[in-house]
C-alpha positions, 0 to 999 in steps of 0.5 A: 446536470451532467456538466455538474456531476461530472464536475463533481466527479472530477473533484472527488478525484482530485481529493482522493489523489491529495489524500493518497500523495498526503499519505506518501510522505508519512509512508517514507517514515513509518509503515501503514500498517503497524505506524512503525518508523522500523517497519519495511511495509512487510514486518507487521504482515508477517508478525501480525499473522504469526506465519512464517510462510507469509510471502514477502511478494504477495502477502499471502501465505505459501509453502514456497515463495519460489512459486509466487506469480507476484515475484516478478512485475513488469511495470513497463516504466509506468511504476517502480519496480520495488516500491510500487509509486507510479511515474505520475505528474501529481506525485514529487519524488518520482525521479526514475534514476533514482528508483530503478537503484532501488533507494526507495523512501517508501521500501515495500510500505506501498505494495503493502497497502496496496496489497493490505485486503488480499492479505492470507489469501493462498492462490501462489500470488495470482491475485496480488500479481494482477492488482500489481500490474493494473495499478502500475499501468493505470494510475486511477487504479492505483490511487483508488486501491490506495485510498481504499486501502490506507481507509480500511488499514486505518479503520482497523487501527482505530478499532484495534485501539477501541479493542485495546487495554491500554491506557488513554495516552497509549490509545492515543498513539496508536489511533492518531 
């Protein structure tokens, strides 16, 4: 029995992950979190909230973003730096070099899904500090917050579509 749930186990692991790494190549088109090709991951965050003081860092709401705890990472080359998309052996287009120029497909698209549920919070960017640093040094992390987030971002296109007046075909746009 325990060789089975942990075979188990394994497998669902094994679905999340292809799931999220699925997820990545529509992220280097469009945002999560609005579907749109424009979007840099952080536009529909602060349009969304109608708040200029939403913080680009840690999407949370400041008086000043020089007080951002979440400013700086170290990613310790697990991760990189700008978009967040660890170093992994699953996941294509993991090229260092690449990264450390900052010539990131996905722009700050993953930090807003991994941030997407500790949005307006107003604690100087502590809590999207620490969510940072533990995805980009434990990948399981990294691809559960991802999976969790991506569902709940999702979730809340569908029901803002089903809240909508739009048409038919326009519903269809933004749920699908």
């Amino acid at each position: 029995m325990a060789a089975t749930r942990a075979l188990d186990q394994q497998l669902k692991e094994t679905q999340l992950r292809m799931r999220v790494i699925s997820s990545l190549a529509e992220m280097g088109k469009a945002c999560s979190g609005c579907l749109s090709p424009d979007c840099n991951g952080f536009k529909c965050v602060n349009l969304g909230t109608g708040n200029s003081n939403v913080c680009i860092k840690c999407h949370g709401v400041h008086v000043s973003g020089n007080k951002c705890i979440a400013r700086f990472i170290d990613v310790r080359g697990n991760a990189c730096p700008y978009c967040f998309l660890p170093f992994h052996k699953d996941i294509d287009g993991t090229d260092i070099q690449f990264h450390q120029r900052g010539e990131c497909i996905h722009k700050d698209r993953i930090r807003h899904v991994l941030l997407w549920d500790l949005r307006d919070s107003n604690d100087d960017g502590q809590r999207a500090h620490n969510r940072l640093v533990t995805c980009s040094a434990n990948h399981d992390e990294w691809f559960a917050t991802m999976e969790r987030n991506l569902r709940k971002m999702k979730d809340s296109e569908i029901s803002r579509a089903a809240t909508s007046t739009d048409d038919d075909a326009e519903l269809m746009n933004i749920a699908f």
